[in-house]
C-alpha positions, -999 to +999 in steps of 0.1 A: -397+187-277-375+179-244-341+166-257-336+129-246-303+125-233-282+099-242-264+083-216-222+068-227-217+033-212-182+030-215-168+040-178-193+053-149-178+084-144-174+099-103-175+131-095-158+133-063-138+161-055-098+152-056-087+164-023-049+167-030-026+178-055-018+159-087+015+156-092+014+147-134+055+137-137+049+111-110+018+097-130+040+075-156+054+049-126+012+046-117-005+018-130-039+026-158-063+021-129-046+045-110-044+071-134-081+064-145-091+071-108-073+105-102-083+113-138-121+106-126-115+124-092-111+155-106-142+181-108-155+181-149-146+218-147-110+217-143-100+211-179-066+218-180-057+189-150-077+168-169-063+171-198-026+164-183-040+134-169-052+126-203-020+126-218-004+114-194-023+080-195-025+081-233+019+087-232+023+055-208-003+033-227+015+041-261+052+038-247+037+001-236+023-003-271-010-008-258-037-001-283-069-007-256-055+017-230-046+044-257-077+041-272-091+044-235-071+076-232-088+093-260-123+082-250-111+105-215-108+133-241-138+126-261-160+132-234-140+162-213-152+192-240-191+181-244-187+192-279-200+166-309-172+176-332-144+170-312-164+137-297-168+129-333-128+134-339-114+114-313-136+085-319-125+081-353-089+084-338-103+053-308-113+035-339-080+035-361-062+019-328-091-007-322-110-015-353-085-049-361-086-056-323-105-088-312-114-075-280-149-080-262-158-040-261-136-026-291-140-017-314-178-015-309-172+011-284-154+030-305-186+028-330-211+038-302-194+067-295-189+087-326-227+073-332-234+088-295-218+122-310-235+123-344-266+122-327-258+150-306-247+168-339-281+165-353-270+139-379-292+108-368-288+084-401-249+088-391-258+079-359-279+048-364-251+036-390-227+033-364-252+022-337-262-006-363-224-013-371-213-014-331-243-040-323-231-058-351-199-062-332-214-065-296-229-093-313-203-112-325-180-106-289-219-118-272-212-083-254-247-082-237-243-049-220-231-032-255-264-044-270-286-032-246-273-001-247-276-003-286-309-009-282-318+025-261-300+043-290-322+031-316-354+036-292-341+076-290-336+076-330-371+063-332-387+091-313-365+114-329-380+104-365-417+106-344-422+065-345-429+076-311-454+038-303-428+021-316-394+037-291-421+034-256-422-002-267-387-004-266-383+014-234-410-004-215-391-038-225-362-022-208-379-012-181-394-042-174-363-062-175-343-037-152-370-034-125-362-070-110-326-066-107-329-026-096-317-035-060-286-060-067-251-047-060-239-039-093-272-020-107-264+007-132-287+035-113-281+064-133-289+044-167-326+032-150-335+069-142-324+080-174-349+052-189-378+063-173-369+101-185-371+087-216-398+067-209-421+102-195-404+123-225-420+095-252-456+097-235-453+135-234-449+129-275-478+106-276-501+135-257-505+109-231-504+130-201-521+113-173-489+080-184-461+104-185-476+117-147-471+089-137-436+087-149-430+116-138-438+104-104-419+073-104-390+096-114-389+115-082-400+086-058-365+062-074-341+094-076-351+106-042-345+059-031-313+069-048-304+106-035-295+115-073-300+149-069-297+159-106-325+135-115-344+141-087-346+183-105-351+169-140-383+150-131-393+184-108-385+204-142-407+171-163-440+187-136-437+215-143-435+211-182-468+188-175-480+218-151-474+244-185-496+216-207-524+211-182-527+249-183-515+257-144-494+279-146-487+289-115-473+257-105-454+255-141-433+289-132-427+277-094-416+241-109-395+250-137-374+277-115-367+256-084-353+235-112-332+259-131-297+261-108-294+222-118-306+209-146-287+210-184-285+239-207-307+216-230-337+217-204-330+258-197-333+267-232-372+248-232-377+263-196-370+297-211-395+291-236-428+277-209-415+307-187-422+331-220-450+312-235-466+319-187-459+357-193-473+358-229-506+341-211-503+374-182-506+397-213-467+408-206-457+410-239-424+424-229-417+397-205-427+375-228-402+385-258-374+389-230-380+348-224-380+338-258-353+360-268-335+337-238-344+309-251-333+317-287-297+323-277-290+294-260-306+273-279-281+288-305-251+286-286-259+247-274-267+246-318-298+227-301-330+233-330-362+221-311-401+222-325-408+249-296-379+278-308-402+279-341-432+293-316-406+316-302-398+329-329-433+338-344-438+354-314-405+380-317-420+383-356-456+395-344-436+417-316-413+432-344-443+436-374-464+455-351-435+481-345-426+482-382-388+470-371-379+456-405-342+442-396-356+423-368-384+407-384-353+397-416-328+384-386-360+365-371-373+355-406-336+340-412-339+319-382-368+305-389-357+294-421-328+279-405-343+261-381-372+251-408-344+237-423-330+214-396-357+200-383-373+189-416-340+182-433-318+169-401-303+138-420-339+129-439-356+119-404-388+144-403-396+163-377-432+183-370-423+223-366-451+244-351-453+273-370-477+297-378-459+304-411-452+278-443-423+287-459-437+304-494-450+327-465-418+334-452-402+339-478-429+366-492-422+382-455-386+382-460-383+399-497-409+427-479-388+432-454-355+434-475-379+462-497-382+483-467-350+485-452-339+492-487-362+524-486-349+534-457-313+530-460-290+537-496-281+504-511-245+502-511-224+477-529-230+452-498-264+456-499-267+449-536-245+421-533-267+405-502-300+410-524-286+391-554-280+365-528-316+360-515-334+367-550-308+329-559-318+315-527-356+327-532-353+312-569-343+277-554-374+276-531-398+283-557-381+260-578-387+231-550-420+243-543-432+245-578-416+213-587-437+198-558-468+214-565-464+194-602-464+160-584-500+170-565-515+181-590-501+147-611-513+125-581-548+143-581-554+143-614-551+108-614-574+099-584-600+125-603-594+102-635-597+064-614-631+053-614-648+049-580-657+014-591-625+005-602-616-029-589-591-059-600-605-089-607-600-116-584-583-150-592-596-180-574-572-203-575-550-229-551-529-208-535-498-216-512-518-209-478-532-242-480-575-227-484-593-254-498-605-239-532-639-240-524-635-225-487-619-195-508-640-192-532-668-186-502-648-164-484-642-141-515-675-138-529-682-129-489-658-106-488-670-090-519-705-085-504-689-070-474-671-047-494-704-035-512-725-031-478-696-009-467-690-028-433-655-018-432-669+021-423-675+004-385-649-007-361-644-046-371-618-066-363-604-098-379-622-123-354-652-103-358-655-103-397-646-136-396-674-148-375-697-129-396-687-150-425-688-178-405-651-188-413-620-189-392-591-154-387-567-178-402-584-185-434-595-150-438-565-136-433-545-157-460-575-149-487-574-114-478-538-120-482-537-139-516-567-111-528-550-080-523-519-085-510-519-067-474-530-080-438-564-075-428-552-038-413-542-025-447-571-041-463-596-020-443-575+018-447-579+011-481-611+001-483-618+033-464-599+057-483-610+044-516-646+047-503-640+085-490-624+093-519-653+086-539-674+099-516-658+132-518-652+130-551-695+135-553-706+147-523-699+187-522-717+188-486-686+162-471-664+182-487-672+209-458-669+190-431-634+193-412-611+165-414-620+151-382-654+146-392-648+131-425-625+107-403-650+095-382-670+090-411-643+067-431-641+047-403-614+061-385-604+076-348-589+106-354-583+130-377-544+119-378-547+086-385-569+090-414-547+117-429-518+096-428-531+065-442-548+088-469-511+103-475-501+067-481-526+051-505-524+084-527-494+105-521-509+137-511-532+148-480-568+153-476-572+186-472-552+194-502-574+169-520-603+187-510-589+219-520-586+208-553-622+193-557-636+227-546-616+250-569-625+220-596 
């Protein structure tokens, strides 16, 4: 997955070269704006200066008692190092001077940061707790600006938790609303490419190529209007990932390296990988494990876990099994489990990791590999020690695993038990949604014969069904409503499931089929959508449910 980056608000930062000396004791008789300017002036790289600046801005504001400016002064500090911990530090330190204040951008600002930091940490429910607590500020000071930018926040937590529909919505709203006012005076330029990154990196979640093309394209076309040079390489870097997708890669490789002198360390560590994942296609395995070696150790420097390393690093296992190199595949084995880890644990938002390897597998991998090197080397005292270690660690997985293997098998033992027939009786009565009792009692005996002729299995929508039963949507939906207490969309997954579930339950031939088919049968698009809403009326997945009806 491409990281989204998260653009701070706060100050628009310039990155103009300061063309003479700064002379810091002379900086205490200049006024705030003038040390914000020479503090902006100077090149990000120069730390030290920076930091003089820094203090020196943050020694006037506090001889003048002045909690905004000092609070200002640490935000210049917060955002000098790029590192989430120390971003995370003086935030809290921007909030102790400003959290009492009743002024229009503190202490919300000081809330959006430390959010802004947490979610660069990888800790995204104490990111969306201060997002959530600085829009609740922003909305009580009616600072517009601050909600907006709340509102691209939650849109990133979104696609980070894979609601990925439900963040484009929110960036298309943004879109829309900056596209009119993209050419007045005061235009925030670098915010509306950074929106339609976004925008491209959500359809490129969806699988929607030809949209995030054209995305892609827009990109380029507005940062070339602007002469941004650093978006104008990101969105050359976006076509050639869509280049590696499509399966060209010839124009992937060229893509990705004209982009490399310029864009993040984020984007290198994911071009590392397409550049690997090119060679691996040319059958140059050695080539290949070189680029994903690359992109395992800066995506471990930046502490950056994306879906992609996990591919990497089946790819160094396979290298390493075939060669018999048993402390490789336990170092690569470790990672994996790591990264497992933080990506289905970061903060309870799941993420998807493509692996080739679940982790009971793993973990069977691992205690072979430990085996061997203790065959080949004398176990010393560390060693022993270090093996007592994984046996605990290997006793906790099992003991999660088991424990979750007892809730299946408790969830299909009881769909096995439930009768395929099973159905609650329904209540006529006069209800709060205003149905005449007669009208209902139509509608539900019609609904009844629908649900026996099994006209839910074809595509139907509410209008539809409701001119088959020659009724209106509004009375349909409040019987269906009053009935079984779910809008029509509900009403028809369950009606589905429940009927594939009995269907499989008796029908050994289904039971073969792959999931897609079974899908199409149910009534469903794809094979995703039925799994999921399958995982939600019963608790478990098909295909574990089938599994178990075979071995029955």
């Amino acid at each position: 997955m491409l990281k989204q980056v998260l653009v701070l608000f706060v100050f628009l930062v310039s990155e103009n070269v300061l063309s003479q000396n700064v002379e810091i004791n002379q900086l205490s008789d200049k006024s705030y704006e003038e040390i914000k300017q020479i503090y902006l002036d100077v090149p990000k790289d120069s730390i030290t200066l920076k930091e003089k600046i820094a203090d020196a801005y943050i020694a006037k504001a506090k001889r003048d008692n002045d909690s905004i400016n000092i609070a200002r002064g640490y935000y210049y500090f917060s955002v000098m190092y790029g590192n989430h911990e120390l971003g995370v530090a003086y935030a809290d330190t921007i909030l102790q001077y400003t959290k009492n204040l009743q002024h229009k951008n503190f202490s919300a600002t000081g809330y959006y940061l430390r959010g802004y930091w947490y979610y660069n940490g990888g800790k995204y429910r104490k990111a969306l707790r201060d997002y959530l607590k600085g829009d609740s500020i922003a909305k009580k000071r009616g600072n517009k600006k601050q909600q907006k930018y709340n509102y691209t926040m939650i849109a990133a937590l979104k696609n980070r938790a894979g609601n990925h529909s439900e963040a484009l919505l929110i960036y298309k709203k943004i879109l829309d609303s900056m596209e009119s006012v993209k050419h007045k005076k005061n235009f925030d330029n670098s915010d509306y490419l950074n929106i339609i990154n976004s925008t491209f990196l959500t359809y490129l979640n969806l699988k929607e190529i030809d949209s995030a093309k054209v995305y892609t394209r827009k990109g380029i076309i507005e940062s070339l209007r602007l002469q941004d040079s650093i978006s104008y390489y990101n969105f050359v870097f976006n076509t050639g990932t869509i280049a590696h997708l499509l399966g060209n890669n010839k124009k992937a490789f060229k893509k990705i390296k004209t982009s490399f002198p310029y864009i993040d360390d984020y984007s290198k560590a994911l071009g590392y990988y397409y550049i690997a994942e090119i060679f691996k296609k040319q059958a140059k395995e050695q080539k290949a494990i070189h680029y994903f070696k690359k992109t395992d150790s800066l995506a471990t420097l930046l502490d950056y876990p994306f879906s992609e390393l996990g591919v990497a690093y089946e790819n160094i296992l396979t290298y390493y099994e075939k060669r018999k190199n048993f402390k490789q595949q336990l170092k690569y084995i470790n990672k994996t489990l790591k990264l497992d880890s933080a990506l289905s644990q970061s903060e309870g938002l799941k993420l998807d990791l493509v692996k080739k390897y679940d982790t009971p597998i793993l973990l069977k991998k691992k205690q072979k590999a430990i085996d061997a090197l203790s065959r080949k080397n004398k176990l010393g005292t560390t060693t022993i020690i270090g093996l007592v270690i994984m046996a605990i660690v290997l006793v906790v997985f099992l003991f999660y695993f088991r424990r979750k293997q007892k809730s299946q098998q408790k969830k299909f033992d009881e769909l096995v038990r439930k009768s395929n027939t099973e159905k609650k009786a329904v209540e006529i009565k006069s209800n709060g949604h205003n149905v005449p009792p007669e009208v209902y009692k139509t509608i539900a005996a019609s609904l009844d014969k629908f649900e026996r002729n099994k006209g839910f299995i074809k595509n139907i929508t509410l209008a539809e069904l409701a001119k088959k039963l020659d009724t209106n949507t509004s009375y349909l939906s409040k019987v269906i409503n009053e009935r079984e207490g779910k809008n029509f969309s509900q009403y028809l997954k369950t009606l589905r499931i429940n009927y594939m579930i009995g269907h499989l339950k008796t029908d050994k031939k289904t039971r073969s089929y792959t999931i897609k088919a079974i899908a199409k049968e149910a009534g469903f698009g794809t094979a995703q959508s039925f799994s999921k809403a399958f995982y939600q009326e019963t608790g478990i997945y098909p295909s574990y449910f089938i599994k178990k009806l075979n071995n029955e």
